[in-house]
Structure formats: C-alpha cells, structure tokens
PyMOL commands that place a pseudoatom at each C-alpha (Angstrom):
pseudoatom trace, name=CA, resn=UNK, resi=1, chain=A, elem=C, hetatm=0, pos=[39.805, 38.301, 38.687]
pseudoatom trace, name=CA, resn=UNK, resi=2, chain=A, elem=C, hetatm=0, pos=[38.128, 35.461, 39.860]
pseudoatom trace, name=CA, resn=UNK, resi=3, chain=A, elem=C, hetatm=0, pos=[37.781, 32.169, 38.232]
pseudoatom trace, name=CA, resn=UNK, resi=4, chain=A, elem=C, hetatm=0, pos=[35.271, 29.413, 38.108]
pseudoatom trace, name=CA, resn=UNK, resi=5, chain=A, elem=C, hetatm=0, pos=[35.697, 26.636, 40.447]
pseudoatom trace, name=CA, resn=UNK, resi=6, chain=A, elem=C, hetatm=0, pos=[33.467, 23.564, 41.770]
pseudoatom trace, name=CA, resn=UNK, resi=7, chain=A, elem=C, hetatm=0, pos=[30.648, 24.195, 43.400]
pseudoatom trace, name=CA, resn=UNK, resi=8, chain=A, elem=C, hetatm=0, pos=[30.014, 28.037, 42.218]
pseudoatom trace, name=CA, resn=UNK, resi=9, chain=A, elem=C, hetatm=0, pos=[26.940, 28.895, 40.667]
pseudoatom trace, name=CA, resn=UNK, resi=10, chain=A, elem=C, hetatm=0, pos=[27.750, 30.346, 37.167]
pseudoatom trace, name=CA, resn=UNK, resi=11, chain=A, elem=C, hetatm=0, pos=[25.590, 32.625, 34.679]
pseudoatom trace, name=CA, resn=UNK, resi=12, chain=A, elem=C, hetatm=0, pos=[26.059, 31.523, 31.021]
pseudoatom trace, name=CA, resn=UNK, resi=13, chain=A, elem=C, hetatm=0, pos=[25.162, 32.114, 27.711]
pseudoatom trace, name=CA, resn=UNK, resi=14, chain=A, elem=C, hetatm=0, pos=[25.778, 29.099, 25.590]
pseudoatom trace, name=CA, resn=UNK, resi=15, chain=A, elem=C, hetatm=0, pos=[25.362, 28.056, 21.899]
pseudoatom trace, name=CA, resn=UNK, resi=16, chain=A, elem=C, hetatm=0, pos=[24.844, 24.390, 21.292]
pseudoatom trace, name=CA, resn=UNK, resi=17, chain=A, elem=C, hetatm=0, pos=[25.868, 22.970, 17.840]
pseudoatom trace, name=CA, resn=UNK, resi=18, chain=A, elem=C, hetatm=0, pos=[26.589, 19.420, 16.836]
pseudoatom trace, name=CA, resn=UNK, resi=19, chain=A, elem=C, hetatm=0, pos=[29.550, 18.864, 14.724]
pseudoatom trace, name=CA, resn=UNK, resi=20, chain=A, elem=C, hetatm=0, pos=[28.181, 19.253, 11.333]
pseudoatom trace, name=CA, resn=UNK, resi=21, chain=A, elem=C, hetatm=0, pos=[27.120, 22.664, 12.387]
pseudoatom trace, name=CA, resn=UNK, resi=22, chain=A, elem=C, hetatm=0, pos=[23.688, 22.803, 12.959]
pseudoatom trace, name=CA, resn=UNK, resi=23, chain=A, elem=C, hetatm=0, pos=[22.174, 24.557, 15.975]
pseudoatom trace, name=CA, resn=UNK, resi=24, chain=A, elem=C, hetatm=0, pos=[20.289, 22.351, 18.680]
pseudoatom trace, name=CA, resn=UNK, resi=25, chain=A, elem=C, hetatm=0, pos=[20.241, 24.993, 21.281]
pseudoatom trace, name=CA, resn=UNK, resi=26, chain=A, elem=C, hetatm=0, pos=[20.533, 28.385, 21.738]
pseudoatom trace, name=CA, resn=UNK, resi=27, chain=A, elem=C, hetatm=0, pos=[20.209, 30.618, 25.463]
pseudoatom trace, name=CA, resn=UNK, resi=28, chain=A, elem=C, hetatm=0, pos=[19.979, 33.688, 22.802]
pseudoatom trace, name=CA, resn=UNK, resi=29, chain=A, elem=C, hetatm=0, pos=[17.150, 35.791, 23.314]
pseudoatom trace, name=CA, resn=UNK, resi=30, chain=A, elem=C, hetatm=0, pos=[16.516, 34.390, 27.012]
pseudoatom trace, name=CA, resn=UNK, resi=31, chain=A, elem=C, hetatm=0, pos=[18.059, 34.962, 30.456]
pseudoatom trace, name=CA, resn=UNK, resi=32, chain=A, elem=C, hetatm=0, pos=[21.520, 33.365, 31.060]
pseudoatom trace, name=CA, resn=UNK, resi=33, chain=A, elem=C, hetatm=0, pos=[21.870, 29.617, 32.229]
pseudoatom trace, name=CA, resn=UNK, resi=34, chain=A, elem=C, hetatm=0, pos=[22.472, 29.190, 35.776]
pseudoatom trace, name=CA, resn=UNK, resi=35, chain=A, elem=C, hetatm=0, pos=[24.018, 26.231, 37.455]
pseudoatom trace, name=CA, resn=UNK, resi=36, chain=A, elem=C, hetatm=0, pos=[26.478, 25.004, 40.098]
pseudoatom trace, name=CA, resn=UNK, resi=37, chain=A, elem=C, hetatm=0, pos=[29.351, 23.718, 38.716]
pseudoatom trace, name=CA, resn=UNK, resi=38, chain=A, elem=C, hetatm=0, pos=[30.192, 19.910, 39.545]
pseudoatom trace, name=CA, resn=UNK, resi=39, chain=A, elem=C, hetatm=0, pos=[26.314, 19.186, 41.033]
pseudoatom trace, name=CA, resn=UNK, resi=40, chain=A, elem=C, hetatm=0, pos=[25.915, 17.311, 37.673]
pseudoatom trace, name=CA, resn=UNK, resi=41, chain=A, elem=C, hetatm=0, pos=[23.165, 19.949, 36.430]
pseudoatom trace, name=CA, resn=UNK, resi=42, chain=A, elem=C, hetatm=0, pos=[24.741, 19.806, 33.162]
pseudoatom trace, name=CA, resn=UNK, resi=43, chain=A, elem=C, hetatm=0, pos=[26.533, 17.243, 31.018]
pseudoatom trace, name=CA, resn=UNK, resi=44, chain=A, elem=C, hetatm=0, pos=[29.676, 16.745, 31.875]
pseudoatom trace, name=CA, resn=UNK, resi=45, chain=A, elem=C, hetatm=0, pos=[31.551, 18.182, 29.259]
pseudoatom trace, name=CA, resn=UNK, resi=46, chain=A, elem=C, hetatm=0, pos=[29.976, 21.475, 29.403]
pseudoatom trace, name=CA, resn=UNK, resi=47, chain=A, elem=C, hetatm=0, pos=[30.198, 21.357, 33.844]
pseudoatom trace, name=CA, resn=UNK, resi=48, chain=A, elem=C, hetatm=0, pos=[34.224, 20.964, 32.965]
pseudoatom trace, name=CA, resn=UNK, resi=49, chain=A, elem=C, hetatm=0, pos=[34.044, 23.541, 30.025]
pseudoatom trace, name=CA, resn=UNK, resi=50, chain=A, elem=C, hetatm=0, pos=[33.629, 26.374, 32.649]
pseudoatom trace, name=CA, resn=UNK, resi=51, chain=A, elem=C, hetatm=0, pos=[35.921, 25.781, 34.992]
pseudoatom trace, name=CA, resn=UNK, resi=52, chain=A, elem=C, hetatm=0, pos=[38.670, 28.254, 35.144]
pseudoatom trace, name=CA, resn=UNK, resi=53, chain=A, elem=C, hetatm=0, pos=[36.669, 30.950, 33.015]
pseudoatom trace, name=CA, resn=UNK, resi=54, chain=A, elem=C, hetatm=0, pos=[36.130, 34.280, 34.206]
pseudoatom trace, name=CA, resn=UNK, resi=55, chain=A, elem=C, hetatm=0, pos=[33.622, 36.463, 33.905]
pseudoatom trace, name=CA, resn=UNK, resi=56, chain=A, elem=C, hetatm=0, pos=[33.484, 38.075, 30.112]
pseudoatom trace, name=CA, resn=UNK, resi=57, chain=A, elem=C, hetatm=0, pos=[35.229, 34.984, 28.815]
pseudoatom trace, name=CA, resn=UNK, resi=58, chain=A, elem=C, hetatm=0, pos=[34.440, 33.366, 26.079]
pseudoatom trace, name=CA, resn=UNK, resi=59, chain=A, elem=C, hetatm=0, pos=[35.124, 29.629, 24.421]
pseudoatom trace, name=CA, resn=UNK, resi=60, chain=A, elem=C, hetatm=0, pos=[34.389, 26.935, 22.036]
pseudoatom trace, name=CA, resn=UNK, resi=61, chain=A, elem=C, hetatm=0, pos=[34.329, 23.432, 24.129]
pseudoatom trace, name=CA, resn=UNK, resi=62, chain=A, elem=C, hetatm=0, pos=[34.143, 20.374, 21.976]
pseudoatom trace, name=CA, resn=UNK, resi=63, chain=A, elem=C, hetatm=0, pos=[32.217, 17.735, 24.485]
pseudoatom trace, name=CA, resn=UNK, resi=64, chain=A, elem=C, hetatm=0, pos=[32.665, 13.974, 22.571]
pseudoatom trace, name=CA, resn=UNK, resi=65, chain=A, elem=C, hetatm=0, pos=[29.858, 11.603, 23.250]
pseudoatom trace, name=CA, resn=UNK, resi=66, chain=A, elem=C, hetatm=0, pos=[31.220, 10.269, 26.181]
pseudoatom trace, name=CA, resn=UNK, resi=67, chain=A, elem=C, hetatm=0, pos=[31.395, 13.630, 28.587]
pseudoatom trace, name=CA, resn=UNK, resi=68, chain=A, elem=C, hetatm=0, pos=[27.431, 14.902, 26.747]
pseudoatom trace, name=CA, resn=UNK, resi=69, chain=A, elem=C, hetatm=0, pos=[24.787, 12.479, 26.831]
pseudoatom trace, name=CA, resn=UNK, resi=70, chain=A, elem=C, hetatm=0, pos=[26.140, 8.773, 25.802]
pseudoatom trace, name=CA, resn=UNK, resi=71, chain=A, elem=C, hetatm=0, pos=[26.282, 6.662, 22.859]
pseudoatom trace, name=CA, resn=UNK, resi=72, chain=A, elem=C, hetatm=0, pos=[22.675, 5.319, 21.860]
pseudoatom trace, name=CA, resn=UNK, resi=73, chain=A, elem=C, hetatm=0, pos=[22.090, 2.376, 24.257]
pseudoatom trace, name=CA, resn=UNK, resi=74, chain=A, elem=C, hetatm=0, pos=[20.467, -0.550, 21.787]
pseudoatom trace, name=CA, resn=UNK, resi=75, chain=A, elem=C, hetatm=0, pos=[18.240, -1.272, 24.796]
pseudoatom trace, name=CA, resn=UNK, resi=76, chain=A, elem=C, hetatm=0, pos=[16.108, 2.247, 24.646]
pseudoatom trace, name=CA, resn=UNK, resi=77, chain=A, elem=C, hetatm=0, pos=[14.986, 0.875, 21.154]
pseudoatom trace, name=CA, resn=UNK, resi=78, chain=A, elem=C, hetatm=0, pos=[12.101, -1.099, 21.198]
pseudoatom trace, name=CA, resn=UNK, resi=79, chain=A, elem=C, hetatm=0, pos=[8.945, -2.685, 19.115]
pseudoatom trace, name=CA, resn=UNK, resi=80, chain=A, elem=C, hetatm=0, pos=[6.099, -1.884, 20.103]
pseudoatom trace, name=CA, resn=UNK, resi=81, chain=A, elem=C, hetatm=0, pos=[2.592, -3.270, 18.572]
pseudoatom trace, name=CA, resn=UNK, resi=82, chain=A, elem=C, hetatm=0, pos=[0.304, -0.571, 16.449]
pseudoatom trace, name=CA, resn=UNK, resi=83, chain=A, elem=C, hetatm=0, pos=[-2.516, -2.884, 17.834]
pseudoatom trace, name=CA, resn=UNK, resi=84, chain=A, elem=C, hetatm=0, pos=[-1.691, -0.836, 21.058]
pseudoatom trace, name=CA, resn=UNK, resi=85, chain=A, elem=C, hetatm=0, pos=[-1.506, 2.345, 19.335]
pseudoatom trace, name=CA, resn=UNK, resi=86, chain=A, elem=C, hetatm=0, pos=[-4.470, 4.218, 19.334]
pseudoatom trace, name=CA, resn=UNK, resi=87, chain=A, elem=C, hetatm=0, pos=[-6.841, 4.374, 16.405]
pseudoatom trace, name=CA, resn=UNK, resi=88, chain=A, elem=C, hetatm=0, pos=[-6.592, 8.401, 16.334]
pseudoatom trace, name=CA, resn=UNK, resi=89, chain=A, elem=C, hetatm=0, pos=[-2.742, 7.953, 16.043]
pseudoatom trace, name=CA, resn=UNK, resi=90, chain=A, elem=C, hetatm=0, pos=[-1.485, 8.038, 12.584]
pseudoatom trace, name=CA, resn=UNK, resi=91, chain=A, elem=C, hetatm=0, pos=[2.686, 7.942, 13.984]
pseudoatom trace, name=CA, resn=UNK, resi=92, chain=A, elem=C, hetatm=0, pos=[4.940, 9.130, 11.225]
pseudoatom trace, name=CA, resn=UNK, resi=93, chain=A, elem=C, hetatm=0, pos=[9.183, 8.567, 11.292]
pseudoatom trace, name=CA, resn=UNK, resi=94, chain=A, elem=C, hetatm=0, pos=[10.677, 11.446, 13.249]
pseudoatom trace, name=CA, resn=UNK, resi=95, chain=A, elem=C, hetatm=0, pos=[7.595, 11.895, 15.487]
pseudoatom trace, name=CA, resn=UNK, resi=96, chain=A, elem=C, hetatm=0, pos=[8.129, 12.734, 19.302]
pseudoatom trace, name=CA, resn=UNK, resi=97, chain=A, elem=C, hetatm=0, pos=[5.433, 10.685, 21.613]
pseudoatom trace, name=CA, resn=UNK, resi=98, chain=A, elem=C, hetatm=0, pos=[5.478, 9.579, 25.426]
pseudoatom trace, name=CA, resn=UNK, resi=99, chain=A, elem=C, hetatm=0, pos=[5.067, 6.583, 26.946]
pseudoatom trace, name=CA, resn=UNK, resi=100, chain=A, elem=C, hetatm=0, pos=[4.804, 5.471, 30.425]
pseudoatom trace, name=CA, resn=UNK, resi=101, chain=A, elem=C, hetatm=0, pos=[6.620, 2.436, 32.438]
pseudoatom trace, name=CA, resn=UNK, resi=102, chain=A, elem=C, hetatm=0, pos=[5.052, 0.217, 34.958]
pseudoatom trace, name=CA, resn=UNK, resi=103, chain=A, elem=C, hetatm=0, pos=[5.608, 2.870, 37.619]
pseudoatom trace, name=CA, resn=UNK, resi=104, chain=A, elem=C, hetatm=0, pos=[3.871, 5.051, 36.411]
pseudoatom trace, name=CA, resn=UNK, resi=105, chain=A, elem=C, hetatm=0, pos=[7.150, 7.698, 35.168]
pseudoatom trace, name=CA, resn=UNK, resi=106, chain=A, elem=C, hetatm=0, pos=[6.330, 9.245, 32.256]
pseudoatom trace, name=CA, resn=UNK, resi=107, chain=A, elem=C, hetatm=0, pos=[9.404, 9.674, 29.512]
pseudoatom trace, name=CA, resn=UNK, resi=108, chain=A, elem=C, hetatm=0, pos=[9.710, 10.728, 25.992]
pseudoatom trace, name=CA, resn=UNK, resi=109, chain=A, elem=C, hetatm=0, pos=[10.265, 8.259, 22.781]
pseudoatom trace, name=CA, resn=UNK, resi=110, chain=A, elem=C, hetatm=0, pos=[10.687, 9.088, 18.999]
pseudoatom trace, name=CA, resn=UNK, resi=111, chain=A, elem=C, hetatm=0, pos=[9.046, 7.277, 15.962]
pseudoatom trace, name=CA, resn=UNK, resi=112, chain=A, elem=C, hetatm=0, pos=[12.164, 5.397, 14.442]
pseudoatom trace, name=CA, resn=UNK, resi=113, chain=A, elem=C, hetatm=0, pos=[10.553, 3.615, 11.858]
pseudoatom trace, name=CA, resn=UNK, resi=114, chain=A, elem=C, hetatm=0, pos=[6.838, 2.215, 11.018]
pseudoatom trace, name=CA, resn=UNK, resi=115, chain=A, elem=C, hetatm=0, pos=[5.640, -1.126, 10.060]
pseudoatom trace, name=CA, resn=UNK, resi=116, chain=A, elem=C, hetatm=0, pos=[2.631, -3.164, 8.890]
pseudoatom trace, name=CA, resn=UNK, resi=117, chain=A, elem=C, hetatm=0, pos=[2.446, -4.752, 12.581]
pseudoatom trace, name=CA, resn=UNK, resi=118, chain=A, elem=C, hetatm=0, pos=[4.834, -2.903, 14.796]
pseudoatom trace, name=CA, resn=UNK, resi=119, chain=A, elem=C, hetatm=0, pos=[6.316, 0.609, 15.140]
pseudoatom trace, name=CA, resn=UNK, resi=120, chain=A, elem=C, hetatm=0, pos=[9.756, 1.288, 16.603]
pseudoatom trace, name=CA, resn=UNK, resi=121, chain=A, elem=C, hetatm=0, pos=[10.214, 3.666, 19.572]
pseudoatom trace, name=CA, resn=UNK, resi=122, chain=A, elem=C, hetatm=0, pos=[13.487, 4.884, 20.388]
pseudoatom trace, name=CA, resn=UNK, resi=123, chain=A, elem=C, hetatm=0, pos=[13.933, 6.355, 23.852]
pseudoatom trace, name=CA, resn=UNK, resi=124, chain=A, elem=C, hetatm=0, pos=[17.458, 7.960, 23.512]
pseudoatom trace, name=CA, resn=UNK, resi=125, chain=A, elem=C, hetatm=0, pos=[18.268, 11.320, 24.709]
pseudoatom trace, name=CA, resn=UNK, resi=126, chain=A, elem=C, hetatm=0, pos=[17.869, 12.682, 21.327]
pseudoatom trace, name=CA, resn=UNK, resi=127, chain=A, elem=C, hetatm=0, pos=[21.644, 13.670, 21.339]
pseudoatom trace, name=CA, resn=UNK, resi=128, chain=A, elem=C, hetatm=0, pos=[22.782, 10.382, 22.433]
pseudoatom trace, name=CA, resn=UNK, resi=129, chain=A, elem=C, hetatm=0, pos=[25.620, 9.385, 20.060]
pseudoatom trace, name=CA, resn=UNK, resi=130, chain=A, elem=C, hetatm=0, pos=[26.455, 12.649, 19.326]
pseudoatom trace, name=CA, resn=UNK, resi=131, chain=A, elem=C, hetatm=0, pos=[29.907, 15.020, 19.592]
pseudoatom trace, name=CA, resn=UNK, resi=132, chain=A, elem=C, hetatm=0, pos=[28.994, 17.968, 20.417]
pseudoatom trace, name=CA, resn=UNK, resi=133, chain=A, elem=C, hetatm=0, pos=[30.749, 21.924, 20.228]
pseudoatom trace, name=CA, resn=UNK, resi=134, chain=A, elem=C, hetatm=0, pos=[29.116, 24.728, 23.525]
pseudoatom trace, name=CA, resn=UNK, resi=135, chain=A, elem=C, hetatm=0, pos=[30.031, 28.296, 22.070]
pseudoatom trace, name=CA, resn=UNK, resi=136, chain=A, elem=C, hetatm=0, pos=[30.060, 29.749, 26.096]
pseudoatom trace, name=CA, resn=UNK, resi=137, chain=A, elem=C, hetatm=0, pos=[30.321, 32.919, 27.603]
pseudoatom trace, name=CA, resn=UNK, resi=138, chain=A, elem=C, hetatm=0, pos=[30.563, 33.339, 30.924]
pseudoatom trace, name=CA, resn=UNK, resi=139, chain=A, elem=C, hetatm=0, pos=[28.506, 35.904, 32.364]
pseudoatom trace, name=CA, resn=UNK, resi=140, chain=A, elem=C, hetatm=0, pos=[28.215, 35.692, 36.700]
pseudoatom trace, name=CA, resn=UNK, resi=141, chain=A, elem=C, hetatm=0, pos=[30.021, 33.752, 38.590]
pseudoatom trace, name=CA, resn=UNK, resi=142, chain=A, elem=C, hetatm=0, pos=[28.028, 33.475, 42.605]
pseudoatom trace, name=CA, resn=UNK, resi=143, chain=A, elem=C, hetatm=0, pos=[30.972, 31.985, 45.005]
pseudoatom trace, name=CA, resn=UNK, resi=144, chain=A, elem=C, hetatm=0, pos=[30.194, 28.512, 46.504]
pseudoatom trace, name=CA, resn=UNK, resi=145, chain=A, elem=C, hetatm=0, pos=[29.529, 28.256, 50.075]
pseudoatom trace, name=CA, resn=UNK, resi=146, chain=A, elem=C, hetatm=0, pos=[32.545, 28.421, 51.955]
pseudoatom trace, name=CA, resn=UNK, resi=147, chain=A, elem=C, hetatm=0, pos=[33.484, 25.225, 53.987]
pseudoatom trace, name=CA, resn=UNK, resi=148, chain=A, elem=C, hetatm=0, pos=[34.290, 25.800, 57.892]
pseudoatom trace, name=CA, resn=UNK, resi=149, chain=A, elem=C, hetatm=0, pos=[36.075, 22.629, 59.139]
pseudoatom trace, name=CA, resn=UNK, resi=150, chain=A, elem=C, hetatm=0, pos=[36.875, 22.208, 62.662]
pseudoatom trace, name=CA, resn=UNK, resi=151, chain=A, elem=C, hetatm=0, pos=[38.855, 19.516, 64.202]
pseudoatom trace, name=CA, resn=UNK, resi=152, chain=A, elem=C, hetatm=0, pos=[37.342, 19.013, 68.173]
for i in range(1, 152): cmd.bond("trace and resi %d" % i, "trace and resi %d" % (i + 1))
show_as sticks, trace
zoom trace
C-alpha cells in the first residue's frame, strides 16, 4: 500500500485540539482537507504528521509551537488610540476586529485589553504560542507529479 510522500496531494480528516483539550478545529461534518504535502499549505507540524501514512490510517501528532504557528511575537502587540476608534465602536477584551497597514493589506487583530486612552490590539495568529495535538486520518492520497530528468 502506498504511503504519503512530498509533494502528493492528501485527503484528510483532522481534529485540532490544544493541549488542555479543548477543540479549535474540527473537518467533522465537512469534506476532507486537501493539500500537497511539503508546499507549506499547512503548518509544519501537521505537513510532517502525514508523511508515511496510508490511506485508512489514523494518528495523534503533537505539533509544539515551533513546527504550528510560532511563539507570540511582542511586536504584533500594539497601542492603539480610542481617539481613532470609531464612536459606534464600544471594543470589549476578547473581541476580533481588522485593521489595515499602509498598503492597503487588510489583517485581523484581537482586543487584548482596554484603557481610558488606548486599547491594545494583538495581531498574533490566534494560536501563536500554543502546542498543539492533530487527531488525523488519512483518507486519499493523489500521487505527485512524476519528475522526468534527462541529462543532454
């Protein structure tokens, strides 16, 4: 049976927990995730969890922060004045916003704390800093293209 190398495109079901238990992702109840292994569509953790499977396999992979989505980077934390906020606005802790940069990109922040002047933004991945455990199954497995090398 085959297994799951770099550059296939795998089918999987998955089951995303953090370490305390609780569920931050599920594929249950929707098709399969697809993805080519090693095209860094996926963390890395859960691109190396795969490899080797085969289909109707299934496996717990612990990812630690390092190999999922980084440790929280100081630098995506910032102040930013509630005189810029507008007046309709009434940001609470926890609260998911977006903001814009310069260019014009468009990203997602999170309410870390509110104060009399300023309100804190924090524009982590929201699983930055976290270990994480994938509960995978592998479902397809679609060969990579095969490489023809010549020597002329």
């Amino acid at each position: 049976m085959q297994a799951v190398k770099s550059g296939d495109t795998v089918r999987v079901h998955y089951h995303g927990k953090l370490t305390n238990g609780t569920t931050f992702d599920s594929s249950a109840g929707r098709e399969p995730l697809e993805f080519q292994v090693g095209a860094g569509m996926v963390i890395k953790g859960f691109d190396n969890g795969v490899l080797e499977m085969k289909v109707g396999d299934k496996k717990t992979v612990n990812i630690p922060v390092t190999d999922a989505y980084g440790p929280k980077n100081e630098e995506m934390i910032m102040e930013f004045p509630l005189s810029n906020i507008p007046p309709d606005l009434n940001p609470q802790v926890g609260m998911e916003l977006q903001m814009s940069n310069p260019q014009g990109q468009v990203f997602p922040v999170k309410v870390a704390a509110v104060g009399t002047e300023f309100i804190t933004l924090d524009a982590n991945h929201p699983l930055a800093g976290e270990d994480l455990v994938f509960d995978i199954e592998l479902v397809e497995i679609k060969p990579g293209a095969s490489k023809i090398i010549t020597d002329f």
